[in-house]
C-alpha positions in Angstrom: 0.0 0.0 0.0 1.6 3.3 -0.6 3.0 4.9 2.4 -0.2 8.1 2.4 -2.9 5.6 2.8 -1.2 3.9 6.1 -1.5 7.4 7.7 -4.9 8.2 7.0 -5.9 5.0 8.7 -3.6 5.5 11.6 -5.2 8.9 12.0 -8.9 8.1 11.6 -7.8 4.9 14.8 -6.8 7.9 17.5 -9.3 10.4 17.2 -11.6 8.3 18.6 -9.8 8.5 22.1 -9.0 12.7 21.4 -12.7 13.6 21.8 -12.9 11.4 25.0 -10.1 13.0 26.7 -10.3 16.6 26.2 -14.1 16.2 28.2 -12.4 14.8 30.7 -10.1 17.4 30.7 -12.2 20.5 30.3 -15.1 19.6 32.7 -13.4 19.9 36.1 -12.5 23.3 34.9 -15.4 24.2 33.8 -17.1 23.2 37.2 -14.4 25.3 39.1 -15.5 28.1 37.1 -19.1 27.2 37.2 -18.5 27.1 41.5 -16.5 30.3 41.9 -19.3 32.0 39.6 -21.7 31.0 42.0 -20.1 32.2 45.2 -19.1 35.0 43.6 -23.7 35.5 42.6 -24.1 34.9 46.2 -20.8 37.3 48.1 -21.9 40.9 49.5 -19.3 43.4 49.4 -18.9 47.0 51.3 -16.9 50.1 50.6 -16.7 53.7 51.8 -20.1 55.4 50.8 -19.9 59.1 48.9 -22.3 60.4 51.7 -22.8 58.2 53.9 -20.2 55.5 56.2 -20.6 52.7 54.1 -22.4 51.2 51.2 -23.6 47.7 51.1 -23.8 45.5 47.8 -26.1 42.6 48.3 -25.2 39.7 46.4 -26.9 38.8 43.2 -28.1 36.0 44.0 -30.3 37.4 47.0 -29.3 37.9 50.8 -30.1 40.1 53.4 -28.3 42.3 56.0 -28.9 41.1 59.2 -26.5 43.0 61.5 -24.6 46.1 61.6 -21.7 47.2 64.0 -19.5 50.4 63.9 -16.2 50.6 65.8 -14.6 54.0 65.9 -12.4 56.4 68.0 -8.9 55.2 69.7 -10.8 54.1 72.3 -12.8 51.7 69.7 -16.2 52.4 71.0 -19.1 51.2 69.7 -21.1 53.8 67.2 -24.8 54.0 66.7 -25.4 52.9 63.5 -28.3 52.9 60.9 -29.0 51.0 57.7 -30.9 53.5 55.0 -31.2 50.7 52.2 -28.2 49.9 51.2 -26.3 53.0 53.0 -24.8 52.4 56.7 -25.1 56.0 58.1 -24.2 57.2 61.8 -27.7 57.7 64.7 -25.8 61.1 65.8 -22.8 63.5 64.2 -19.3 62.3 64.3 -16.4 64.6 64.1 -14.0 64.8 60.7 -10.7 62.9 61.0 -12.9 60.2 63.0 -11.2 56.8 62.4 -14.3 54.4 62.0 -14.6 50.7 61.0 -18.1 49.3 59.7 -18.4 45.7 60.2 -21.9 44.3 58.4 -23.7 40.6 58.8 -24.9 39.1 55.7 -27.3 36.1 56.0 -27.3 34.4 52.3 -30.1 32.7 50.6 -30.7 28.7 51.6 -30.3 27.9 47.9 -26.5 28.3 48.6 -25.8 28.4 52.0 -25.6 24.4 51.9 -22.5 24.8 49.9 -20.6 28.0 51.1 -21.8 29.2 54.5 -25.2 30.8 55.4 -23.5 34.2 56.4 -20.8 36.6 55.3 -18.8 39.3 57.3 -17.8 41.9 55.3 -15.7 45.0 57.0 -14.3 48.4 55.7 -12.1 50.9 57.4 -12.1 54.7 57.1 -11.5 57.9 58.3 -14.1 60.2 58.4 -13.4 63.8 55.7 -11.5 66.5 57.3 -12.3 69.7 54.8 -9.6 72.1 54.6 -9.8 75.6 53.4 -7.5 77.0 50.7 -6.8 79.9 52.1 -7.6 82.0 55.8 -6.4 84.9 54.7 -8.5 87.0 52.0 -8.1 90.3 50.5 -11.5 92.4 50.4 -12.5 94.3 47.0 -14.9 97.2 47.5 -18.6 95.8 45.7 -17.2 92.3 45.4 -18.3 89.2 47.9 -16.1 87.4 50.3 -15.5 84.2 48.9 -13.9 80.9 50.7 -12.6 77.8 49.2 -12.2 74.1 50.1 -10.0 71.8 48.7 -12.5 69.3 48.1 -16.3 69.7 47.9 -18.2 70.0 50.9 -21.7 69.3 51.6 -22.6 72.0 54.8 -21.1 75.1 54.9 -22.0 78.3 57.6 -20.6 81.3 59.1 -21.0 83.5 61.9 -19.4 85.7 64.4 -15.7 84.5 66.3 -16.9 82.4 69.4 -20.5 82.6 68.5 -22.3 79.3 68.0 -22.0 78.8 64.1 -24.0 76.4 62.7 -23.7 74.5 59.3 -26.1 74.3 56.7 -26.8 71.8 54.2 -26.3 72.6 50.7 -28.3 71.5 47.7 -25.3 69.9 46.6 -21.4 69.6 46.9 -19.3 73.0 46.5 -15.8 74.0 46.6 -16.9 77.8 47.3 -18.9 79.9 49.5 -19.7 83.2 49.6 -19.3 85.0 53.2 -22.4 87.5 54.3 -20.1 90.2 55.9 -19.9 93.5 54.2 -17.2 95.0 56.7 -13.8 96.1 54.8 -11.8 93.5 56.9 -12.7 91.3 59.7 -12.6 87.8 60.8 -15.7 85.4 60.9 -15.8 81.4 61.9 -16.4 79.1 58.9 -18.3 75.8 59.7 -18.1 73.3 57.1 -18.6 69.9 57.2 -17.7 67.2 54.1 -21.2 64.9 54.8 -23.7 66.3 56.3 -24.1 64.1 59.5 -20.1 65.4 60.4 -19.7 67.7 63.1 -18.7 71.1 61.7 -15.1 71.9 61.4 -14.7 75.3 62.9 -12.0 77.9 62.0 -11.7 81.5 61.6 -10.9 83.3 58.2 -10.0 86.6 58.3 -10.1 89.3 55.5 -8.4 92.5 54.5 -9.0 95.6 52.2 -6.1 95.8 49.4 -3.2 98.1 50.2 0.2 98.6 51.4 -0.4 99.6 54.9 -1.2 97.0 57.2 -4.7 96.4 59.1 -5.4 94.3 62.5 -8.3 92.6 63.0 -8.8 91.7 66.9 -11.1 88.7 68.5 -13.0 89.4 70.5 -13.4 92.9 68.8 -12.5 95.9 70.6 -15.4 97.3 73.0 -16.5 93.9 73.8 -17.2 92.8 77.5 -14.9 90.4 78.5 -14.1 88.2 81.3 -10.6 87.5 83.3 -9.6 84.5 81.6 -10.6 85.9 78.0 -8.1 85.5 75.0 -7.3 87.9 72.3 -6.3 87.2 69.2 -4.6 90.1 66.8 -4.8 89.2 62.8 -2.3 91.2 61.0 -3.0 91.3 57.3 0.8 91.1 56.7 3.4 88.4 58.8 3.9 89.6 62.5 7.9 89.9 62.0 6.9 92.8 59.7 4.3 94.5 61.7 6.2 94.1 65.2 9.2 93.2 64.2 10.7 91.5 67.7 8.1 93.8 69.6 5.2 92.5 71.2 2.3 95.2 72.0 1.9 96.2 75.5 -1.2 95.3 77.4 -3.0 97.3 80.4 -3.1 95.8 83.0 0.4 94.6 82.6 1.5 91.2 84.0 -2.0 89.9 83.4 -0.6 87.2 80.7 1.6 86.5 78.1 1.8 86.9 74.2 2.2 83.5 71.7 2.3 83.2 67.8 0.0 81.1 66.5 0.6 81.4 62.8 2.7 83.9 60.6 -0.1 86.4 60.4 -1.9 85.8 64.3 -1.0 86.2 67.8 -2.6 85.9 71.2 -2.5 87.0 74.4 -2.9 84.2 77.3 -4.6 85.5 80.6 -2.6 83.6 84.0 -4.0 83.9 87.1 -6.4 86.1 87.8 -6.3 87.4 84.5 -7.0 91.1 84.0 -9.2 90.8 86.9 -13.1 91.4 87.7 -14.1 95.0 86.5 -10.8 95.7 84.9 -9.9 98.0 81.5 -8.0 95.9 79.2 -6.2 98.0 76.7 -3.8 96.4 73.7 -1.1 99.0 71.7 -0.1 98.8 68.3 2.6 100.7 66.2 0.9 103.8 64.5 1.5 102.6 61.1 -1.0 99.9 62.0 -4.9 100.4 61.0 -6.7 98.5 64.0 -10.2 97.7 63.0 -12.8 99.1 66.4 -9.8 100.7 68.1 -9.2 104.1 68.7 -6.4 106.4 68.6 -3.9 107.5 71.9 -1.6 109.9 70.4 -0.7 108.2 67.1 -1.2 105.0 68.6 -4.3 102.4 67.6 -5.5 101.0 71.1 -8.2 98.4 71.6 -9.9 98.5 74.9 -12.1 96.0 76.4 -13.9 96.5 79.6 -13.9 93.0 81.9 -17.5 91.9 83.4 -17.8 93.1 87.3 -19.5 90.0 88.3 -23.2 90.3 89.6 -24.5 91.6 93.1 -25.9 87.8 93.6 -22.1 86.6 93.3 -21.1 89.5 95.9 -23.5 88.5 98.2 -22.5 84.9 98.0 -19.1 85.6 98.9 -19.9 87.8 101.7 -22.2 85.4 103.5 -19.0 82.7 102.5 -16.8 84.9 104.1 -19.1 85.7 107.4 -20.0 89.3 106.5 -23.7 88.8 106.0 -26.2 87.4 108.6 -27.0 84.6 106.3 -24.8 81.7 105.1 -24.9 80.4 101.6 -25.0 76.9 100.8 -24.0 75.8 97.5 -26.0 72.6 95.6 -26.6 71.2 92.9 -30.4 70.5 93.3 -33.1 71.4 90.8 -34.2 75.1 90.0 -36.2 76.9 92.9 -37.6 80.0 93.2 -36.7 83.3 94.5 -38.3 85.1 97.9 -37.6 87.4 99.8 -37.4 87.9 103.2 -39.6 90.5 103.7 -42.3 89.0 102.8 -41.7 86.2 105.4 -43.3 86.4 108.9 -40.4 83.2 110.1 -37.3 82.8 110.0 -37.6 81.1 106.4 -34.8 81.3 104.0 -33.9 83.6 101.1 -33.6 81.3 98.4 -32.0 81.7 95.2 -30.7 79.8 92.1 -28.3 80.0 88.4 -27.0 78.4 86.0 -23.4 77.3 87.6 -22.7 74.6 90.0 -19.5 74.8 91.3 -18.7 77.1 94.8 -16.4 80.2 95.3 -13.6 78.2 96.3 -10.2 76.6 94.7 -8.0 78.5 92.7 -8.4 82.2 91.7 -9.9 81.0 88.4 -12.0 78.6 89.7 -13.3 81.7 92.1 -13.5 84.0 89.3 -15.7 81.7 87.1 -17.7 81.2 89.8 -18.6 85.2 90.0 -19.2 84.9 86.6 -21.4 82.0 87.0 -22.9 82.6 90.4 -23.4 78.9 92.0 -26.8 77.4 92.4 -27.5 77.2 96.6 -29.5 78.4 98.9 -28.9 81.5 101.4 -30.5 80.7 105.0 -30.5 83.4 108.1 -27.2 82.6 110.3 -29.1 83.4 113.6 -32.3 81.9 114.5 -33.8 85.3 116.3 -33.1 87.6 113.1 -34.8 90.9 113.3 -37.8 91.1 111.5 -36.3 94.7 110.4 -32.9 93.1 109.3 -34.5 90.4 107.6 -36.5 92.9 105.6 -33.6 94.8 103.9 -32.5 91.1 102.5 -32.3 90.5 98.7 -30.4 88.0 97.2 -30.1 89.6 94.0 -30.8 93.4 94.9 -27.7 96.0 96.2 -29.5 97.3 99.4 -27.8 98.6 102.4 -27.3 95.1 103.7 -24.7 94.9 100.9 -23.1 97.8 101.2 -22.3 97.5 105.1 -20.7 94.1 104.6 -18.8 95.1 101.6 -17.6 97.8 104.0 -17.3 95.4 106.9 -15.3 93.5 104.1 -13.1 96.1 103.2 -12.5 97.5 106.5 -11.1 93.9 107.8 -8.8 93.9 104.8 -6.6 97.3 104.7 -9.2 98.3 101.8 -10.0 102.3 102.1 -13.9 101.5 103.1 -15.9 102.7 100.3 -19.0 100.5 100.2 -18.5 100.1 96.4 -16.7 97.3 94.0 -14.2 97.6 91.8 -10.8 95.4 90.9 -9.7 95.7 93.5 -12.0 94.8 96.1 -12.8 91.7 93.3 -9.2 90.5 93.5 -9.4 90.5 97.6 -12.5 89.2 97.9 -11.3 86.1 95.5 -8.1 85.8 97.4 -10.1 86.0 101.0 -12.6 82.8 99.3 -9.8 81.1 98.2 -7.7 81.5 101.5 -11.2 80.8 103.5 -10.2 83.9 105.5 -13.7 84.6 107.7 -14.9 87.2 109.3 -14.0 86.8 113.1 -16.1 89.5 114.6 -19.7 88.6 113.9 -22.3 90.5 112.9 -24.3 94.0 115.0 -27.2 95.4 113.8 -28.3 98.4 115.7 -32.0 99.2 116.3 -32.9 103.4 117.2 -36.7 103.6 118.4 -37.8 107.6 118.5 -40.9 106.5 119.7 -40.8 108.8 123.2 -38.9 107.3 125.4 -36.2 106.8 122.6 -34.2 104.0 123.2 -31.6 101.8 121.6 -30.8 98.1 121.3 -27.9 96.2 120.1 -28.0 93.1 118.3 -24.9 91.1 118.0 -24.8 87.4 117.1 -28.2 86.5 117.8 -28.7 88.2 121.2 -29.2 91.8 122.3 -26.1 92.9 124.2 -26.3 96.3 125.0 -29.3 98.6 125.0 -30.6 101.5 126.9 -32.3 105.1 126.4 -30.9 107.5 123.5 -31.5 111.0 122.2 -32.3 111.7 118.4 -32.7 114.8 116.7 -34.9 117.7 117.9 -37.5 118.2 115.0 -35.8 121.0 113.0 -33.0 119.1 112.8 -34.2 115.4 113.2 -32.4 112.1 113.2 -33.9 110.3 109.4 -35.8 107.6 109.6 -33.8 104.6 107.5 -31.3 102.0 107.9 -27.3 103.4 107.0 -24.4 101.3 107.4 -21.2 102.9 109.6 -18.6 104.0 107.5 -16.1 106.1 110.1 -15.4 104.6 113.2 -13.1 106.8 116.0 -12.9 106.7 119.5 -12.7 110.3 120.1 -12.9 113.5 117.9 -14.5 116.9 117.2 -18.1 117.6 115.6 -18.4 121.3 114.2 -21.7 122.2 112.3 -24.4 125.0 112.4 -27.6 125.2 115.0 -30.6 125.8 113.4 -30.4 129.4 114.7 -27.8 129.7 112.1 -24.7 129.9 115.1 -21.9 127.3 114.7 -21.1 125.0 117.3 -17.3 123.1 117.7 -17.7 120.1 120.5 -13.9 118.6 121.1 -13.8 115.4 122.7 -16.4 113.9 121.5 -16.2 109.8 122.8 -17.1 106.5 121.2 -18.5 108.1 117.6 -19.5 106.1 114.6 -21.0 108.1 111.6 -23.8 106.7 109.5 -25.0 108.9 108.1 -23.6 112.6 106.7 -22.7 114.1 110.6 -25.0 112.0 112.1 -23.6 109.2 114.6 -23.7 107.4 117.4 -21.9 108.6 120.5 -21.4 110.1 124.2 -22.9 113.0 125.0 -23.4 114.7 128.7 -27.0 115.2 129.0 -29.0 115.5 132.0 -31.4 113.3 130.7 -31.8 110.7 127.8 -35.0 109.3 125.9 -36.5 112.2 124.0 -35.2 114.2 121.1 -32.2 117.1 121.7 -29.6 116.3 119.5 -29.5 117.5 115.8 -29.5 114.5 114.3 -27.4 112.1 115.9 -28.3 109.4 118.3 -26.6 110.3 121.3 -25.8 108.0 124.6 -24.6 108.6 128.2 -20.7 107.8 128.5 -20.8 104.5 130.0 -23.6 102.9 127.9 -21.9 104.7 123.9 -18.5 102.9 125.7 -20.7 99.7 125.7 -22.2 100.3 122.0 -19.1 101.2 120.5 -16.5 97.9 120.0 -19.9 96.7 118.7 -20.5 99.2 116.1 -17.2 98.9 113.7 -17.4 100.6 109.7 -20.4 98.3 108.1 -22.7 98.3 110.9 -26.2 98.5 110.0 -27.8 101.6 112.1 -31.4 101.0 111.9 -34.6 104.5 112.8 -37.7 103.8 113.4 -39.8 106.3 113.9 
């Protein structure tokens, strides 16, 4: 046979067994494939959502989510989570830069979960946006709007006054810009702006300048703005601070207050220590005269910002006083629920004068911790120290009113501490008060209040305590020159001295060695006069006592005594 025709038949005797072995080859492959197509129908998957934490892909094949956990924080706390269809979105606000892991449960169909499982755990990691603006610095163009950017688009934007609570709004969709409301030359407002809208706001201030070659300051809090001790301030120059100042910081009033630090090339700020300025002070900043200060005002050629600092409130004062023993009441601190205020005066018992605000923390601790609490007065309730109170004393009490109960123990106050007794506050008298709360330096001599009847026979009665201690028959003023009916707290105290005035017949009169005297009120006082007889009116105007009983009266009648007529 020729050699071509044994070949064909050799050929045609092994194909037989070619299309039997590629099958068997093939199949297995095609089942792998057929297998992995099949898990791959019936696998969730999860990635970082575009506005919310996470978005969920069910798997073709059907499935549901049955469970979703958020981990976030260093401290890896669990995050209240939600599940919006297929979006995992947080139950509250989260702050940007918030490192956050979404773990979700997915229970697959039973068609499949014979063969690979009946639940998948799928997990993503991420950090929540942090949007950044492009620039806090902006130049101001007369006509044209203040316009921010962010270098990425952002989906709540706001702005508002520095310090004020700024809230961010949500936009109709993502931006890049925003247009600023302010219509000042130059200035500096807080941007809040948030990348999703369930972030917490990012805060920070931008500041703007008009165009020119002299440079501008723009100072937070702005200048004529009450302040209190502790209160920063922040200076914006629209050029670096090494230009403007150079290596010379501005001076502040009251010096030693605080310190200056540089916060960026263009800002610095001035850090209150201690007390601060103190309670009631003038704060006063200085720049070079080639500087424009936005509010300030002009000292010789120099811009000056001033700021006056709160005084604190007359409940505060009277809190420390009755602290410090120089009321008749004590003040109790708490931290109960809000009561109501009443006054004494409308009380027939010895009830309490009650009063609450917004702070809970007593004047005590450090100086700040006192100051703040000025601020702030402390919730508590003021009770009468003495359980026999004068119903007259009781009814000059009011917690939050400046009577003459005040002013004696702010002059009781300020007599026991070196202070020149004035009977009113001021930094001063602030800044010993705070150090005589924080010390716990009390009052050691008690408390007199000093009752004058001119009904005939004129008498007078000492209260000291809670007990009468001295009293006995007085003169008062004849009635063209009568003692005034009134309560007046002493506010010169001298054992001897010499009274010169006019008699109502228009002679003069000039009475040396005069004993045991303690003015009240103009000329009027208390004190030992040689009478024949005592309990009917012959002074003019002062509440005169034999020698013996005005040496009684007086060690109990020091500057801030109460001095109480009754007709």
């Amino acid at each position: 046979m020729p050699a071509g025709s044994t070949r064909k038949n050799v050929r045609a005797q092994r194909s037989p067994l070619r299309y039997l072995v590629v099958p068997l080859v093939v199949l297995p492959f095609l089942a792998v494939a057929g297998l992995l197509a099949v898990v791959a129908l019936s696998s969730a998957k999860i990635q970082v959502g575009r506005t919310s934490l996470a978005q969920i892909a069910l798997p073709t094949g059907g499935g549901q989510v049955s469970r979703v956990v958020a981990i976030g924080g260093r401290e890896r706390q669990v995050v209240p989570v939600k599940l919006v269809g297929a979006q995992v979105l947080p139950v509250g606000r989260l702050p940007s830069g918030y490192p956050i892991t979404i773990q979700a449960t997915i229970r697959r169909p039973s068609w499949i979960s014979w063969l690979i499982g009946s639940e998948q755990q799928v997990q993503v990691n991420e950090t929540t946006p942090t949007p950044h603006l492009v620039s806090t610095f902006l130049t101001s163009g007369r006509g044209r709007p203040l316009t921010v950017q962010f270098s990425a688009p952002v989906a709540a934007v706001g702005s508002g006054a520095v310090g004020t609570r700024v809230t961010a709004q949500p936009l109709a969709g993502p931006t890049t810009t925003y247009q600023l409301s302010e219509r000042a030359s130059a200035g500096t407002a807080d941007v809040a702006v948030a990348v999703r809208s369930w972030e917490i706001p990012t805060v920070t201030p931008v500041s703007w300048f008009p165009a020119g070659a002299n440079a501008t300051a723009v100072a937070n809090p702005a200048p004529g703005t009450t302040i209190a001790p502790d209160t920063k301030l922040t200076l914006t120059f629209s050029k670096p601070v090494s230009t403007v100042l150079g290596n010379h910081l501005p001076p502040v009033a009251p010096s030693g207050s605080g310190s200056w630090r540089q916060l960026n090339a263009h800002s610095i700020q001035f850090d209150p220590q201690g007390y601060g300025y103190g309670l009631g002070a003038n704060v006063s900043v200085s720049l070079p005269s080639d500087v424009s200060l936005i509010g300030g005002k002009t000292h010789g050629s120099d811009p000056v910002g001033q700021w006056p600092v709160t005084l604190g409130s007359t409940l505060a004062l009277q809190e420390v006083l009755a602290e410090l023993g120089y009321l008749p009441l004590n003040f109790t601190p708490s931290s109960s629920a809000t009561t109501t205020t009443t006054s004494s005066a409308q009380a027939t018992t010895q009830t309490a004068a009650t009063t609450t605000t917004t702070a809970a923390s007593p004047i005590a601790g450090t100086p700040a911790a006192a100051e703040a609490a000025i601020i702030n007065p402390p919730q508590g309730t003021f009770s009468w120290r003495y359980p026999n109170t004068p119903a007259q004393l009781q009814g000059l009490w009011s917690p939050t009113g400046w009577t003459e109960l005040t002013r004696g123990a702010l002059l009781a106050f300020q007599n026991a501490n070196g202070l020149t007794p004035t009977g009113m506050i001021n930094p001063t008298v602030w800044r010993a008060l705070i150090n005589a709360a924080v010390a716990d330096r009390q009052n050691t001599f008690g408390y007199t209040f000093v009752m004058v009847s001119k009904t005939l026979p004129e008498t007078i009665r000492v209260w000291h305590n809670g007990k009468i201690v001295v009293q006995g028959l007085a003169n008062t003023g004849i009635p063209q020159s009568p003692t005034p009916v009134g309560t007046f707290a002493v506010y010169e105290h001298i054992p001897v001295g010499t009274m010169s005035g006019t008699n109502p017949n228009g002679t003069t009169y000039h009475d040396t060695g005069i004993p045991w005297i303690s003015y009240f009120n103009g000329g009027d006082a208390l004190h030992g006069y040689i009478r024949p007889s005592y309990g009917f009116p012959q002074s003019l105007g002062c509440v005169e006592m034999p020698y013996s009983e005005a040496g009684q009266v007086y060690p109990y009648t020091p500057i801030g005594t109460l001095v109480h007529i009754t007709a």
